[in-house]
C-alpha positions in Angstrom: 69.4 131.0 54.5 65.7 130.3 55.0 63.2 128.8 55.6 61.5 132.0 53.6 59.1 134.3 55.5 56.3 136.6 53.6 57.7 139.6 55.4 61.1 141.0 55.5 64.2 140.4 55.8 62.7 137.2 53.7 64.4 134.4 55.5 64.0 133.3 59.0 67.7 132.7 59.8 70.8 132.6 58.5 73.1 129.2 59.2 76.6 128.4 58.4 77.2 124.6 58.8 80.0 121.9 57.2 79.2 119.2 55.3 82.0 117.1 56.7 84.3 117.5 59.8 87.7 119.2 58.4 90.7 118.3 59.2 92.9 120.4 61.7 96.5 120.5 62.1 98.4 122.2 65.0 101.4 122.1 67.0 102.6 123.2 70.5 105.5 125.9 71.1 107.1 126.6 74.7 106.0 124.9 78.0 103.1 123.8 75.8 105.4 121.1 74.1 104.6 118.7 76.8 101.6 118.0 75.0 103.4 116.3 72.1 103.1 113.6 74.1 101.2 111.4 72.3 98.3 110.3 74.3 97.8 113.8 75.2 98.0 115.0 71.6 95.5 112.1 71.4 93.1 113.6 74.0 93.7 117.4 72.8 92.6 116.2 68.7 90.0 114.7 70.0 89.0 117.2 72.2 88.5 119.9 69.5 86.9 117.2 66.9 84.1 116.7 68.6 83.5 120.4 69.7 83.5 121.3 65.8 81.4 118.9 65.3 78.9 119.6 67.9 78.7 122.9 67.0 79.8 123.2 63.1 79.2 119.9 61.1 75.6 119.1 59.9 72.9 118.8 61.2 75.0 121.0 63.6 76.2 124.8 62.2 76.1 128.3 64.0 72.8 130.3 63.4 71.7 134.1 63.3 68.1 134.3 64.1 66.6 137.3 61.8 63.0 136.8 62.2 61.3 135.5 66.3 58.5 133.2 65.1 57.3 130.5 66.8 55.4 129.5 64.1 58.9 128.3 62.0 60.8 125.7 61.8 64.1 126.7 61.5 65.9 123.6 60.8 63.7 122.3 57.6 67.0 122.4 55.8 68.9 119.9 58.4 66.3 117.4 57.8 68.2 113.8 56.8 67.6 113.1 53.3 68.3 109.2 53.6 70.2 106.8 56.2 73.3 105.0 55.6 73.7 102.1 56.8 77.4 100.4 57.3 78.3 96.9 58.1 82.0 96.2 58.7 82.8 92.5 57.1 86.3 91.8 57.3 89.8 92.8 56.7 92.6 90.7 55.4 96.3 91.2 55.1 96.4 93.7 58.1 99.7 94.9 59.6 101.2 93.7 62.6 101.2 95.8 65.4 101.3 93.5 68.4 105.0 92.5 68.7 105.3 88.6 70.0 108.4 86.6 71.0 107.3 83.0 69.9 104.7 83.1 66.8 104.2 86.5 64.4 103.3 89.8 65.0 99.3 90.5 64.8 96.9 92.7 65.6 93.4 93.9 67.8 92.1 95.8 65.1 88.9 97.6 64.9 87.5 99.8 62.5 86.5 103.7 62.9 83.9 105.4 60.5 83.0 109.0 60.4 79.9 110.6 58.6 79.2 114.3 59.0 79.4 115.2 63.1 79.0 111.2 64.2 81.8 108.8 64.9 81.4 105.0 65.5 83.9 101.8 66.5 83.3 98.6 65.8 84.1 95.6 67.9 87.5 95.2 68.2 88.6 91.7 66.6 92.1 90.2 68.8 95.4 88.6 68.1 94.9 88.3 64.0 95.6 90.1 61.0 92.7 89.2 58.8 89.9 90.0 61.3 86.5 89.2 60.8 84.0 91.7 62.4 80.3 90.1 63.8 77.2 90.4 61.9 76.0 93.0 64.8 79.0 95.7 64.0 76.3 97.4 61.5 75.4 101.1 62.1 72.8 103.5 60.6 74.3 107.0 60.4 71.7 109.8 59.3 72.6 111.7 56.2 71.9 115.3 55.5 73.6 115.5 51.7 74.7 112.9 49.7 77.5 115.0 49.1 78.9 114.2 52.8 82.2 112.1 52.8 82.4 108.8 54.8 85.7 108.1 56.0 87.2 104.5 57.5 90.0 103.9 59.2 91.8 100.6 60.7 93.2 101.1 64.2 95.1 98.7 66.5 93.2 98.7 70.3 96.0 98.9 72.7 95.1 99.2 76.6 98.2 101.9 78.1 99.4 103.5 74.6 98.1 105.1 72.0 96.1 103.1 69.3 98.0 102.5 66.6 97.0 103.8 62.9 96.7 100.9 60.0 95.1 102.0 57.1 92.4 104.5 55.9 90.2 103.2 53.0 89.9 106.2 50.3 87.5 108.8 50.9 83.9 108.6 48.8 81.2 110.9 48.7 78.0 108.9 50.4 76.6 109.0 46.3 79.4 106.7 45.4 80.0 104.5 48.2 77.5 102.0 47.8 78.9 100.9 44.7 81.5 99.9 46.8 79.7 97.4 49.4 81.4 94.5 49.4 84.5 95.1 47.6 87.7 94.8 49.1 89.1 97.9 49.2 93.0 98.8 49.5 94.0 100.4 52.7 96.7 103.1 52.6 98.8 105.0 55.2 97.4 108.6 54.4 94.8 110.0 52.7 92.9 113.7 51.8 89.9 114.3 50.3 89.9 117.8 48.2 86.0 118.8 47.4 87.6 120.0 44.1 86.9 116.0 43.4 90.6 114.8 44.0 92.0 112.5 46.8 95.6 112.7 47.6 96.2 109.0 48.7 99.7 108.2 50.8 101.4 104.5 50.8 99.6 101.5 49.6 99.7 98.1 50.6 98.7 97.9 54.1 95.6 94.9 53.4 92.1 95.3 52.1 89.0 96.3 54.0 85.6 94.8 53.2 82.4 96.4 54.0 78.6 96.8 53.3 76.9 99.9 52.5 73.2 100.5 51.7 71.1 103.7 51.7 68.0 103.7 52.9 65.0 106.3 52.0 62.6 108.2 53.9 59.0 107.6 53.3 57.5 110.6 53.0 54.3 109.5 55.7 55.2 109.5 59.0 53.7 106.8 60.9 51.6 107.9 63.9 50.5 104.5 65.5 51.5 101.3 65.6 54.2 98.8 63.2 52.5 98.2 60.0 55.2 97.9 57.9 56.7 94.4 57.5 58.5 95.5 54.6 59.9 98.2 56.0 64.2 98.2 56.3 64.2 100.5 59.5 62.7 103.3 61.5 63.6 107.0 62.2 62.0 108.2 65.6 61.3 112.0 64.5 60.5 114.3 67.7 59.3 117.8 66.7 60.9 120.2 69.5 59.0 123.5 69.5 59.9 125.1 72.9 60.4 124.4 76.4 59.3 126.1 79.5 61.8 125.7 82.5 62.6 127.2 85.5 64.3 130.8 84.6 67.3 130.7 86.2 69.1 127.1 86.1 71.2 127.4 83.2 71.9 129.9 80.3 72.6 127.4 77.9 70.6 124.1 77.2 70.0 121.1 74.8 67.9 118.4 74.5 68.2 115.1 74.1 66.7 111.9 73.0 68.2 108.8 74.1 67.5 104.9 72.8 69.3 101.9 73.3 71.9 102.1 70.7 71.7 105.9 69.7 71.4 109.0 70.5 70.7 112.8 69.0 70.9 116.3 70.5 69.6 119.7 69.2 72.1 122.1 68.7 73.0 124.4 72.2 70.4 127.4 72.5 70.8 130.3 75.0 67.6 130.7 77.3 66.6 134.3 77.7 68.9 134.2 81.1 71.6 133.5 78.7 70.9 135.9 75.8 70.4 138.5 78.8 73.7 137.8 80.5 75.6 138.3 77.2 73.9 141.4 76.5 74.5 142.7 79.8 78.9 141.6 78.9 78.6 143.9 75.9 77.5 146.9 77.9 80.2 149.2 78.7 81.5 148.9 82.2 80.9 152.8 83.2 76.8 152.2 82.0 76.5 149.7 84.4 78.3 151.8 87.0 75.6 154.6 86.3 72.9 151.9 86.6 74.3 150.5 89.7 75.0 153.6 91.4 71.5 154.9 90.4 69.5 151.7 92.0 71.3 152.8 95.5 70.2 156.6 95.3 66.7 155.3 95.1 66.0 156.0 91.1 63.7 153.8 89.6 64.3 150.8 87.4 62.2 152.2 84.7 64.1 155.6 85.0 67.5 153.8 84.6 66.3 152.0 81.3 65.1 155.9 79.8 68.9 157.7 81.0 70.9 154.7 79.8 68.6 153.5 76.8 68.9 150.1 78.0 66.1 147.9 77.9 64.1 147.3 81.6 65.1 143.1 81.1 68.8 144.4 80.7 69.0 147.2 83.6 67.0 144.5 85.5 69.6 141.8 84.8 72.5 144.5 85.8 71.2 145.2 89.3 70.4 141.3 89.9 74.4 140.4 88.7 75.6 143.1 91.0 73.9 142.6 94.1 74.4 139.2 96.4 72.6 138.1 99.1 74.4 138.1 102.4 73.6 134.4 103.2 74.4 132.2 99.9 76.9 134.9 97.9 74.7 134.2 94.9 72.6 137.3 92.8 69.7 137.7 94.7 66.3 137.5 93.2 64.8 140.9 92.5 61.2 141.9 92.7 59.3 140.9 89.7 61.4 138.5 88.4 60.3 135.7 86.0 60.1 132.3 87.7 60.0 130.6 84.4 61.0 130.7 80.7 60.2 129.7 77.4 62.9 128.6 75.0 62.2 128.4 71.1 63.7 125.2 69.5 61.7 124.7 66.5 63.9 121.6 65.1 63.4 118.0 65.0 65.6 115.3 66.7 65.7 112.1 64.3 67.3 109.0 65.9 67.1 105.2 64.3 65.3 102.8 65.6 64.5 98.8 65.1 61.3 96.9 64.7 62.4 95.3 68.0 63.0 98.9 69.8 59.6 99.9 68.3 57.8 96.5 70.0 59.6 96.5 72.9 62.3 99.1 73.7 62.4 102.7 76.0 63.3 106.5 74.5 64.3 108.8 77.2 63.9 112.8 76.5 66.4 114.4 78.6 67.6 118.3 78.9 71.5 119.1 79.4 73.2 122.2 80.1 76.7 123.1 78.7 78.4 121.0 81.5 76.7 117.9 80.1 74.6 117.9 83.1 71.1 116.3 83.3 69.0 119.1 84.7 65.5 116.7 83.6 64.7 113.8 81.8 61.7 110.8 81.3 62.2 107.9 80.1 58.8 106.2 77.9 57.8 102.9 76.2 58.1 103.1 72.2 55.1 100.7 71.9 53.0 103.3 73.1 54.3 106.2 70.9 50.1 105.9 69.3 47.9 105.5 72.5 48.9 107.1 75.8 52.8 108.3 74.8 53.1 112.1 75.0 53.8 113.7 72.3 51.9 111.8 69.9 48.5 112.5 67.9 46.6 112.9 71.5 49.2 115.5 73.2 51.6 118.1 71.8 53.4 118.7 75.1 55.5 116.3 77.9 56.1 117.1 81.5 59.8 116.8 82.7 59.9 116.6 86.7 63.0 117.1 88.7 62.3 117.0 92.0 65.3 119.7 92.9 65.4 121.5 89.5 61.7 122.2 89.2 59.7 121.2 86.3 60.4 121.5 83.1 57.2 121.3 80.0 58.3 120.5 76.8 55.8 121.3 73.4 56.0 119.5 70.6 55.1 115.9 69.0 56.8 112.4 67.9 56.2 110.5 65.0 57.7 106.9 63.2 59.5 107.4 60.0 59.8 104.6 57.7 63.3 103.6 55.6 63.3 101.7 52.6 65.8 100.7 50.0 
């Protein structure tokens, strides 16, 4: 719960969240068996991990709003507490996957690890057992409690089937892993981490993985202009997302978005008031909005409605609009007095890492999505400039989105540099 509010009920929201994406097991019964198919199981596991995770695993997590303040941050409590930053070295000893007629078996293998909600490949290394990865397979993943698990795992790349499983390395907590960089560690068919602080661990022997893990602080001072650090190991781009004002209508559920080279981070999916509306509207009882339909054609007054039903006027208003359509398009027709734009709280900040060189010389794009992962806006800016004429910065709290069919879209809030250090 929190962040705390001096009124009741105390805390500003309530959030339920996972620390680390679990781990589902299912299985298909009737005509649904086709899907055993492996590269369709494939597609279907895949498919629901990264639905939990955009909507269950930290920074991600589903949220009751108690308290409308614009004033409050909501997500204080999502904000990283350090970055983790992996470099895959080598692995040695690796099975053979790739069957060959004339020399031994060997593999493509590349190497899959998962922190909280994010999931990132390496390169994949070809026709060897004992790969070694490039200096540039190295990624920062942004962690929220050092309690989060990272997890590795050895696949071989194969272009029609299914990649073919290896070897996990065995789970570790993100506080014990770096005592691990550049160890060899064993590879094993199966594993399961158990938060009770035991790991089941399946069949040995399947080669050795090396890696390099270091975890990077925040310094507590964001920087608002310029690159002064030289010492500094990385950057965090941190943009503050208060609201947005966009056309009413377009979509009833949005995110934004912002976009660098090699990364990027959304907010979590919020319902505009068009959204929030239509759902309240589902929960009405189907003979209500009879009554409320039936009374807009014998002439009664929206107002009136609200009073018999004890609906509010934005409900009753949203019940006429989704029953009538306009004889040309099919669509609800705009009623009189309408809003032609809306504001949506987001009150969260959007942390994606960046290089020196990105900082000197690279572009950030701020985009909006709907649920469809369309782009209903977006602008793209220079990160040099993030301390002179970028919006967003010390000079400007707000940044104008244009579209030229969606409409415009205004976005309030500001962007700052955060610093990492060992």
């Amino acid at each position: 719960m929190g962040p705390m509010v001096g009124e009741l009920p105390v805390a500003a929201e309530i959030k339920v969240y996972l620390l680390d994406s679990p781990d589902i097991d299912f299985t298909f019964s009737g005509f649904a068996r086709a899907a055993e198919f492996p590269p369709i199981r494939h597609a279907v596991r895949a498919a629901i991990d990264a639905v939990l995770a955009s909507q269950l695993v930290m920074p991600n997590g589903l949220t009751k709003e108690l308290v409308e303040r614009k004033d409050v941050m909501v997500n204080e409590h999502t904000r990283p507490k350090a970055v983790l930053r992996v470099r895959v070295v080598k692995a040695q000893g690796l099975q053979g996957s790739d069957w060959s007629l004339f020399s031994k078996s060997t593999s493509d293998a590349y190497v899959q690890v998962r922190v909280g909600s994010k999931t990132w490949k390496t390169s994949v290394v070809k026709n060897t057992c004992d790969p070694e990865f490039p200096d540039s397979d190295v990624h920062d993943f942004l962690v929220y409690d050092l309690a989060q698990v990272v997890k590795c795992r050895v696949l071989d790349d194969d272009w029609l089937n299914d990649d073919d499983h290896l070897g996990y390395t065995e789970p570790l907590q993100v506080k014990d892993i770096v005592a691990q960089s550049n160890k060899p560690r064993e590879l094993y068919s199966n594993v399961k981490f158990y938060r009770r602080g035991s790991t089941l661990l399946g069949e040995g022997g399947r080669g050795k993985l090396t890696m390099q893990f270091s975890l990077l602080r925040l310094d507590p001072k964001p920087m608002l202009t310029g690159i002064s650090a030289a010492s500094a190991e990385g950057f965090l781009l941190a943009v503050d997302i208060r609201n947005l004002v966009m056309p009413a209508r377009l979509a009833d559920i949005i995110e934004v978005g912002v976009r660098t080279e090699r990364y990027s981070s959304f907010t979590t999916r919020v319902p505009t008031p068009q959204g929030k509306l239509k759902a309240a509207v589902q929960a009405v009882d189907k003979t209500v909005r009879h009554i409320v339909r039936q009374g807009q054609r014998e002439g009664i007054p929206l107002e009136r409605l609200a009073r018999i039903t004890g609906l509010e006027d934005g409900m009753v208003h949203e019940i006429l609009k989704s029953g009538s359509k306009c004889p040309r398009t099919g669509q609800p027709c705009n009623l009189a007095g309408e809003r032609v734009v809306a504001e949506v709280p987001f009150n969260t900040t959007v942390f994606v890492p960046v290089s020196k060189r990105e900082l000197e010389s690279g572009l950030v794009t701020l985009l909006i999505r709907n649920t469809k992962l369309e782009v209903l806006a977006k602008e793209t800016f220079k990160l040099a400039e993030l301390g002179t004429s970028w919006p967003m910065g010390p000079k400007s709290n707000f940044i104008v989105l244009k579209d030229g069919e969606q409409g415009i879209f205004t976005l309030h809030g500001k962007a700052s540099v955060v610093q990492l250090h060992k």
